[in-house]
C-alpha positions in Angstrom: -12.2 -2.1 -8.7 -12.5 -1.9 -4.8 -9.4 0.3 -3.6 -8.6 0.1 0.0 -6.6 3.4 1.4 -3.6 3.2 4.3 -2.0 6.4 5.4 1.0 7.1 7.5 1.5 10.4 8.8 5.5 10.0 8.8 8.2 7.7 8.8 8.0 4.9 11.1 12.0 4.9 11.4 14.4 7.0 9.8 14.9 5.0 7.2 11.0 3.7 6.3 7.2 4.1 5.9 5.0 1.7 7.8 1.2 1.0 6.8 -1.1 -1.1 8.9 -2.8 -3.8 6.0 -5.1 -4.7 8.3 -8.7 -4.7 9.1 -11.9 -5.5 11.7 -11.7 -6.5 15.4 -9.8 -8.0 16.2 -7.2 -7.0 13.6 -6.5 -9.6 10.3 -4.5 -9.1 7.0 -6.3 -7.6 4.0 -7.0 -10.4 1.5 -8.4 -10.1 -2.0 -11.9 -10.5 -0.6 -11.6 -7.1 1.5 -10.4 -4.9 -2.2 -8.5 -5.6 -5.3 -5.4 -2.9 -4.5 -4.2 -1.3 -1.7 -3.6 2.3 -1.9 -0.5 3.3 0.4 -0.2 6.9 1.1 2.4 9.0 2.6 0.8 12.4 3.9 3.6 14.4 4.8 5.6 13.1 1.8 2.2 13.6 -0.2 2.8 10.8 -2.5 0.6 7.1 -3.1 1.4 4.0 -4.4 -0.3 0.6 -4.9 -0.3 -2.9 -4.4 -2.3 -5.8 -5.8 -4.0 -7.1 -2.6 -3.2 -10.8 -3.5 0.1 -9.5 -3.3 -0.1 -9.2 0.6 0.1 -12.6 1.3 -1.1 -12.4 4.9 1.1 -9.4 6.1 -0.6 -6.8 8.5 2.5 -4.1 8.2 3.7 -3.1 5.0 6.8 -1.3 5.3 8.3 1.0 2.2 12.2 2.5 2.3 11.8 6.5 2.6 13.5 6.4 -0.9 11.2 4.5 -2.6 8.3 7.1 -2.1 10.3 9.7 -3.5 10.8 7.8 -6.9 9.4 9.8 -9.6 6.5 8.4 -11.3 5.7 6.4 -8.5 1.7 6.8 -8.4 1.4 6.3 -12.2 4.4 3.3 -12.0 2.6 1.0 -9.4 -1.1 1.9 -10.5 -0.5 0.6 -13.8 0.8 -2.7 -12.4 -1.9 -3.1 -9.8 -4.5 -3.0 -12.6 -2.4 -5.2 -14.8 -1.8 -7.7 -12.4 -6.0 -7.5 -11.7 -6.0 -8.3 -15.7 -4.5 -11.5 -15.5 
């Protein structure tokens, strides 16, 4: 499995995490052929979560609701169906 990584520092708004899923220069959307999941972390928050690249579908910001990273479970929640979406 080839796991891309994404950080943001801190919210992006009050209200929501923004990750750049993007890569090169110039800048394009990851796609399955750059990694299998993409590995969204939020450093001050110090939580993860994951998302099945072909689930992208040519977006270069993913943005997350503040609330959403604070959902229990989360890491193990969205690993689990990354690698079973992989599975299929």
């Amino acid at each position: 499995m080839r796991v891309q990584v994404k950080a943001a520092q801190r919210p992006a708004t009050r209200s929501t995490y923004q990750f750049q899923a993007a890569v090169s220069k110039p800048k394009r959307p990851l796609t399955a052929a750059d990694c299998d999941i993409l590995c969204c972390v939020a450093l001050d928050a110090r939580r993860a979560f994951f998302v099945p690249a072909s689930e992208l579908s040519g977006r270069m910001t993913l943005r997350r609701a503040i609330r959403d990273i604070y959902i229990e479970g989360i890491e193990e929640t969205t690993w689990g169906q990354a690698v079973a979406t992989l599975a299929l």
